[in-house]
One Martini backbone bead per residue (centre of mass of N, CA, C, O) as a GRO file, in nm:
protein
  283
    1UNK     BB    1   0.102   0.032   0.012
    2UNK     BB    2   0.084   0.301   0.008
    3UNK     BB    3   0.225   0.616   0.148
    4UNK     BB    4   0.170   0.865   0.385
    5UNK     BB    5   0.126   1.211   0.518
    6UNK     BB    6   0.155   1.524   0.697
    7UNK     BB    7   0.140   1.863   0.696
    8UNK     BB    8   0.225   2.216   0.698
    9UNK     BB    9   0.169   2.549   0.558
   10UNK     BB   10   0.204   2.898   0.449
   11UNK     BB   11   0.145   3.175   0.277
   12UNK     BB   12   0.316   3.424   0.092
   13UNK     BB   13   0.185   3.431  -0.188
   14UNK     BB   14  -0.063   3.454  -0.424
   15UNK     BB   15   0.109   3.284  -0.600
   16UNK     BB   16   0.140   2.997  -0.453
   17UNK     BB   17   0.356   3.026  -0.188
   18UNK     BB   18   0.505   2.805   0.017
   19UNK     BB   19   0.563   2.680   0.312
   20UNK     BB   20   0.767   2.444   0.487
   21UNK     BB   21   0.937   2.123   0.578
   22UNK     BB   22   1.161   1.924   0.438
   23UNK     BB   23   1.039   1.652   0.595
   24UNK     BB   24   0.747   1.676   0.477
   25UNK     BB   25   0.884   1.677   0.122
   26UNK     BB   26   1.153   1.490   0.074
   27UNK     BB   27   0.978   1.159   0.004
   28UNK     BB   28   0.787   1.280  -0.231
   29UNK     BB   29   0.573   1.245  -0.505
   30UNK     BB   30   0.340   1.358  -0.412
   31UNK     BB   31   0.138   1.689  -0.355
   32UNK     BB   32  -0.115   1.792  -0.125
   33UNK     BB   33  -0.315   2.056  -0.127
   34UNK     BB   34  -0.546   2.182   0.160
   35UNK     BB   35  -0.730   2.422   0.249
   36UNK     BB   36  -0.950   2.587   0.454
   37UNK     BB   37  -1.143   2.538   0.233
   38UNK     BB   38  -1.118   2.273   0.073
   39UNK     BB   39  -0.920   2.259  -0.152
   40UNK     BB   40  -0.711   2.154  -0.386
   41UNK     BB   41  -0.407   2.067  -0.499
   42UNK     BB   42  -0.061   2.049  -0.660
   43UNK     BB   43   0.231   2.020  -0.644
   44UNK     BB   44   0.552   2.181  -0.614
   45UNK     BB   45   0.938   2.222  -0.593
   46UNK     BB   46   1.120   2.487  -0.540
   47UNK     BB   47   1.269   2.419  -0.275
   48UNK     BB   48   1.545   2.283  -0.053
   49UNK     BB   49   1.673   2.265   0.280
   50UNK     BB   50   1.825   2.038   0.481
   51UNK     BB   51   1.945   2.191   0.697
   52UNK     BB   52   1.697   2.360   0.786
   53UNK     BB   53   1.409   2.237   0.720
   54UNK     BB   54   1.348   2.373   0.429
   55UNK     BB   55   1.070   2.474   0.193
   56UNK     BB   56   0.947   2.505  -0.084
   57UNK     BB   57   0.571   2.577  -0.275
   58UNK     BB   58   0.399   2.500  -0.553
   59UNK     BB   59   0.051   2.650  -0.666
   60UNK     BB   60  -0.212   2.638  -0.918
   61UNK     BB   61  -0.289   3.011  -0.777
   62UNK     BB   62  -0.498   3.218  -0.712
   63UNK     BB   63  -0.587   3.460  -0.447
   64UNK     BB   64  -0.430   3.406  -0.190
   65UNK     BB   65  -0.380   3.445   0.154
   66UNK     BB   66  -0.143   3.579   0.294
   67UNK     BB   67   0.117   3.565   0.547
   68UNK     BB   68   0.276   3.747   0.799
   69UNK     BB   69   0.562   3.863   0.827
   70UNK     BB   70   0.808   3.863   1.116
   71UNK     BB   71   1.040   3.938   1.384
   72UNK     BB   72   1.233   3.756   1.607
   73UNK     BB   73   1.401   3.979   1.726
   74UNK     BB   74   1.193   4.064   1.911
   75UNK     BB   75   1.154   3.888   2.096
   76UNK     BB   76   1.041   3.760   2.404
   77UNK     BB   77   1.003   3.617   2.736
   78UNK     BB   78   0.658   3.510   2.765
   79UNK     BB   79   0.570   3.550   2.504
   80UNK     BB   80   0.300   3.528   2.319
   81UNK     BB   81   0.158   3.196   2.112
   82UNK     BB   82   0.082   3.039   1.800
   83UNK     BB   83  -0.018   2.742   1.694
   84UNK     BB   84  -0.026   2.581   1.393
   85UNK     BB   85  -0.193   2.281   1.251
   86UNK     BB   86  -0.194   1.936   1.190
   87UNK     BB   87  -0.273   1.749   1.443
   88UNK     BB   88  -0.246   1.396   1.388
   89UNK     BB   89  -0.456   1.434   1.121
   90UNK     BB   90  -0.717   1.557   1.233
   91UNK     BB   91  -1.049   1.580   1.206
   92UNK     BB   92  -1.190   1.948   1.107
   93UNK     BB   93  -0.906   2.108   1.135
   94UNK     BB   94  -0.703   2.332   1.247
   95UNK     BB   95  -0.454   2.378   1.514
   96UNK     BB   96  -0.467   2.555   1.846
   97UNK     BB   97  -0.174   2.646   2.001
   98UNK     BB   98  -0.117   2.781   2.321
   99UNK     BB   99   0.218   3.003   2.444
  100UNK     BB  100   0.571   3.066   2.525
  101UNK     BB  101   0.878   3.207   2.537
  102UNK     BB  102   1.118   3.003   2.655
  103UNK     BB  103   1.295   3.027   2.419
  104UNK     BB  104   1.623   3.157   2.258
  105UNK     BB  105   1.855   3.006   2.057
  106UNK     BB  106   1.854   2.737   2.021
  107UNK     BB  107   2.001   2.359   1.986
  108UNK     BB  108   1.957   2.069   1.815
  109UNK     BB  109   2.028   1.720   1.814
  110UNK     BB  110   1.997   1.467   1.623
  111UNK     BB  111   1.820   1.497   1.349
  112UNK     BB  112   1.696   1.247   1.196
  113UNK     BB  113   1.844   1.077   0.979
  114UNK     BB  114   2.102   1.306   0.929
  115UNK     BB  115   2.176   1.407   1.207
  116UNK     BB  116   2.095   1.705   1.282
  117UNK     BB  117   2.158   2.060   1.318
  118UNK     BB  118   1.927   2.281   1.496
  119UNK     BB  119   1.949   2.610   1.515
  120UNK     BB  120   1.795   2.919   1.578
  121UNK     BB  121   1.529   2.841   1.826
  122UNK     BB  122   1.235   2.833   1.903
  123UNK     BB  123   1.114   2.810   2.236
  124UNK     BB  124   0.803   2.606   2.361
  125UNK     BB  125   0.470   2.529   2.493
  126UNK     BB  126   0.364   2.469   2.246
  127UNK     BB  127   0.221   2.262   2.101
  128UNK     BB  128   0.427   2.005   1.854
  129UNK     BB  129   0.309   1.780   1.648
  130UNK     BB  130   0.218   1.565   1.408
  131UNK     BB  131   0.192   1.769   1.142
  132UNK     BB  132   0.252   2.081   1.231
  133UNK     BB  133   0.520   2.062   1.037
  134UNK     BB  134   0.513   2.372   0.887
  135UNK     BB  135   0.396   2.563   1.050
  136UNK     BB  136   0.314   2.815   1.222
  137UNK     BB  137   0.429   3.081   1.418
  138UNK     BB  138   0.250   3.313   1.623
  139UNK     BB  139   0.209   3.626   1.700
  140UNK     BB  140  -0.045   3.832   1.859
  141UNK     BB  141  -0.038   3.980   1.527
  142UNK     BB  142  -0.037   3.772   1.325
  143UNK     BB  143   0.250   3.678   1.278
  144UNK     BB  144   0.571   3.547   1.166
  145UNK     BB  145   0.834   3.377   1.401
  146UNK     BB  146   0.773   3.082   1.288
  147UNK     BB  147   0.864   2.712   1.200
  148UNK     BB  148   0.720   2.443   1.284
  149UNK     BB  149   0.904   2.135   1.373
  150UNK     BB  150   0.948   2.056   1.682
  151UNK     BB  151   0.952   1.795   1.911
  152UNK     BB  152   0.951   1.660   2.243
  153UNK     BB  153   0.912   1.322   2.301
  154UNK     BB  154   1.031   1.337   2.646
  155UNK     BB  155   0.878   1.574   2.631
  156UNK     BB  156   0.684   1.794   2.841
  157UNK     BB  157   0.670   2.155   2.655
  158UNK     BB  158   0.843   2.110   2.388
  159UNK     BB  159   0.913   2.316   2.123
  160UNK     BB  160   0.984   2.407   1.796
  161UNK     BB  161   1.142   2.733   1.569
  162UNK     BB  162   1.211   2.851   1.307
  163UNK     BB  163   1.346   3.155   1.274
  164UNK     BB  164   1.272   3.369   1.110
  165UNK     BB  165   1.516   3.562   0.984
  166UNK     BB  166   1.680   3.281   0.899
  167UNK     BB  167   1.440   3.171   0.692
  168UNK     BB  168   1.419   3.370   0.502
  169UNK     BB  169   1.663   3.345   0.326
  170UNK     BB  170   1.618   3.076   0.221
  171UNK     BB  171   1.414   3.131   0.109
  172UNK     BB  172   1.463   3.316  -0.109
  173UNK     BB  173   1.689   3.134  -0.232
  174UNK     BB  174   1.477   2.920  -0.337
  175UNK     BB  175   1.309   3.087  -0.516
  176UNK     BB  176   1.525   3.189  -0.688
  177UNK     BB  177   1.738   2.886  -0.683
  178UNK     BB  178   1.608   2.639  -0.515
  179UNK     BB  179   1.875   2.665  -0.348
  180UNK     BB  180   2.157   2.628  -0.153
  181UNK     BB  181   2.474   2.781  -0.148
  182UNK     BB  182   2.749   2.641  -0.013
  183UNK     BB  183   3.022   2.655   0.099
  184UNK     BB  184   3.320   2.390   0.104
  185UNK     BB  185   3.534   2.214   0.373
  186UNK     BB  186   3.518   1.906   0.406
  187UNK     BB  187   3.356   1.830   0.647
  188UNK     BB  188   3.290   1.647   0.943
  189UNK     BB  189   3.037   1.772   1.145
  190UNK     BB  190   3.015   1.818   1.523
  191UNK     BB  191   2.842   1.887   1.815
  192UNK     BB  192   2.952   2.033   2.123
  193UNK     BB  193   2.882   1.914   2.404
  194UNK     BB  194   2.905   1.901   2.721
  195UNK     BB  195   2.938   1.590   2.742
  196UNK     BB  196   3.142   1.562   2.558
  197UNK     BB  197   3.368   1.734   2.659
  198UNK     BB  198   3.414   1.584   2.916
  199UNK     BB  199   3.449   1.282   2.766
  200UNK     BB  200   3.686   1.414   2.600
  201UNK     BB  201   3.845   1.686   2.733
  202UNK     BB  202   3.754   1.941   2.602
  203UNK     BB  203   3.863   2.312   2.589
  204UNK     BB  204   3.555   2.289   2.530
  205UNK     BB  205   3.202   2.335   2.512
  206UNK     BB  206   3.178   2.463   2.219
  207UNK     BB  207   3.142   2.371   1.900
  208UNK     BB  208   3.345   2.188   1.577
  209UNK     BB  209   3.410   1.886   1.493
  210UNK     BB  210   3.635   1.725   1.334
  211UNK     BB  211   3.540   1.363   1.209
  212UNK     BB  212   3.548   1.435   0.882
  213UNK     BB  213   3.805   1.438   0.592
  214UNK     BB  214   3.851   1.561   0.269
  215UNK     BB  215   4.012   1.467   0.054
  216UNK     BB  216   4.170   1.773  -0.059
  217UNK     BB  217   4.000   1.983   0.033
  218UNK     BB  218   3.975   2.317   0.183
  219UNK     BB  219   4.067   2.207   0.434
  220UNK     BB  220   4.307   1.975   0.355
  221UNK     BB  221   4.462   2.187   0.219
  222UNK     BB  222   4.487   2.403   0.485
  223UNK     BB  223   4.545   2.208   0.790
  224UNK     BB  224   4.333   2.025   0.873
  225UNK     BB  225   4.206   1.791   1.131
  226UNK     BB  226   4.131   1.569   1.338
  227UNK     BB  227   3.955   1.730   1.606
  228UNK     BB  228   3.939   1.980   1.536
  229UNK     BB  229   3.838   2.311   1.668
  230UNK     BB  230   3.576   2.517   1.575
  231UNK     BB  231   3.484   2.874   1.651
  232UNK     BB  232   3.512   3.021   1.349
  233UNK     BB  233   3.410   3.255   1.102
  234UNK     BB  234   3.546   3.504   1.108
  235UNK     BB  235   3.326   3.655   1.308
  236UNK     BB  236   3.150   3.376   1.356
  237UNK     BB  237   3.007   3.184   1.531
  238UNK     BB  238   3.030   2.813   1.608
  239UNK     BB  239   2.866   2.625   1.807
  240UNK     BB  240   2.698   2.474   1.563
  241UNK     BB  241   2.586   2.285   1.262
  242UNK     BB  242   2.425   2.506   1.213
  243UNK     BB  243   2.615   2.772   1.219
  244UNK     BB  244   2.750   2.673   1.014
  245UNK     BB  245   2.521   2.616   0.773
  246UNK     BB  246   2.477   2.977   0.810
  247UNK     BB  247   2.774   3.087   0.760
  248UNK     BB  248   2.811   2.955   0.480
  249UNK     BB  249   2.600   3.071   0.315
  250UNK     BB  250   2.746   3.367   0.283
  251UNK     BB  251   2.895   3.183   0.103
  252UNK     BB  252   3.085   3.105  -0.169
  253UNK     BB  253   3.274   2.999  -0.413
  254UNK     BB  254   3.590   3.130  -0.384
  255UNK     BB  255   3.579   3.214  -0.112
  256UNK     BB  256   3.751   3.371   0.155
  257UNK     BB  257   3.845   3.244   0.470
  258UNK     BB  258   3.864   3.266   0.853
  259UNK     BB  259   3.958   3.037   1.069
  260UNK     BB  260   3.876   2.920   1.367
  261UNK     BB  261   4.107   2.706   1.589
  262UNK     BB  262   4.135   2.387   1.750
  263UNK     BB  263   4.420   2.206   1.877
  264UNK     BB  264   4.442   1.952   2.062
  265UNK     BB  265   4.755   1.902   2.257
  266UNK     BB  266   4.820   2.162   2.298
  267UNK     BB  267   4.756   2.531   2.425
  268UNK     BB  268   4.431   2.600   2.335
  269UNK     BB  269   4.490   2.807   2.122
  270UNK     BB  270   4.367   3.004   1.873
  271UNK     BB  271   4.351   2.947   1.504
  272UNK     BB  272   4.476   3.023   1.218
  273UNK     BB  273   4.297   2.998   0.859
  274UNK     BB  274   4.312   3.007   0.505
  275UNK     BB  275   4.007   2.930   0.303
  276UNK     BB  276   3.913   2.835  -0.029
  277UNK     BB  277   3.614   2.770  -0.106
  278UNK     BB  278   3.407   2.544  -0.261
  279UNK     BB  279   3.213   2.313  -0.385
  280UNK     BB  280   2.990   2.087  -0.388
  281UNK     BB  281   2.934   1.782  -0.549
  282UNK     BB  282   2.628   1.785  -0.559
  283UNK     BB  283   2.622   2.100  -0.699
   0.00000   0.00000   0.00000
């Protein structure tokens, strides 16, 4: 029997597109769009980006009613919002749930089959069930400063959105060209929590952990090595492989960055080295 899902997105421009989770139609062979008048569209994939786990989507389908983008940077601590989407698929139309900021800037690790890492995420006690995901987050005035993706399944009254001011931008550029192309430094990275820097003695408490290193690659040509913790690109903190793999959207292929790394039995001062970004091989 063929397999089904379900997720929320919510309309961005009169012309038909979508925002959404990328987790909710990236092994989608078909797409349908539900409206909450009752429409029916099929859609399309104008463009995808894992790393942040967002989509857009076009529907064949003019006068939908957009809704306003608001800016997550404003956001204080324990102010009300508003989760909306179609949560565990229940019939009747969707789920409105409400909650509080209870952090931002939070950051998850080992999401997903691909174990990723998403930071810049509000977090709420809003409910966010399966469903909900692509849906909007709304503050009080009915902006979204967030794209509802996770709940925490362990813990109850904890779940994320991805925040609005950084989500704007992967959008712009999804619409644009389909894709994010971001600069590529051929390491795969590791995000350093508490427990991980304990258990194995590391000079610092975040950061990225260089666990595997592409050979030949712009990393393995400028002299990064295995287990090398970088701190920074150029001015930008890089606490964890969300925010690297936002301040490498920053740079394209060809552009030249400055590394800060810790090398471990050291003297735990951090080096610096320039490195000239290449291209994905996917890309």
């Amino acid at each position: 029997m063929p397999a089904g899902g379900v997720g929320t997105g919510f309309v961005i421009d009169a012309e038909g597109l979508i925002v959404t989770n990328n987790h909710v139609v990236a092994h989608a062979q078909q797409i349908v769009v539900t409206t909450d008048a009752g429409a029916l569209y099929d859609a399309t994939v104008v463009g995808r980006d894992p790393q942040t786990d967002l989509a857009v989507l076009r529907v064949d389908a003019t006068g939908l009613p957009p809704i306003v983008l608001g800016r997550s940077a404003d956001l204080q601590i324990g102010e009300s919002v508003v989760a909306i989407g179609h949560a565990l698929d229940l019939p009747g139309g969707p789920t409105v749930t409400v909650g509080v900021v209870s952090a931002v800037d939070r950051a998850i690790t080992n999401v997903g089959s691909q174990r990723l890492t998403l930071s810049d995420l509000i977090q709420t006690d809003a409910s966010i069930n399966p469903g909900n995901s692509g849906g909007p987050l709304l503050n009080l005035y009915g902006k979204v400063i967030g794209v509802n993706s996770a709940g925490a399944g362990s813990a109850s009254g904890i779940g994320f959105a991805i925040a609005m001011d950084g989500a704007r931008l992967v959008i712009d550029e999804l619409i644009e060209s389909g894709q994010v192309v971001r600069g590529f430094l051929g390491i795969g990275p590791a995000t350093i929590t508490r427990s991980l820097a304990r258990h194995f003695d590391l000079p610092v408490s975040e950061g990225i952990i260089v666990v595997q290193l592409t050979a030949g690659s712009p990393a393995d040509q400028a002299g990064l090595r295995m287990r090398d913790i970088l701190v920074a690109i150029n001015d930008d903190a890089v606490p964890d492989a969300g925010a690297l793999s936002r301040v490498l959207a920053q740079y394209g292929p060809g552009d030249e960055v400055v590394v800060r790394y810790i090398r471990p039995g050291g003297d735990d001062q951090p080096q610096e080295t320039r490195i000239r970004l290449g291209r994905r091989p996917d890309q």
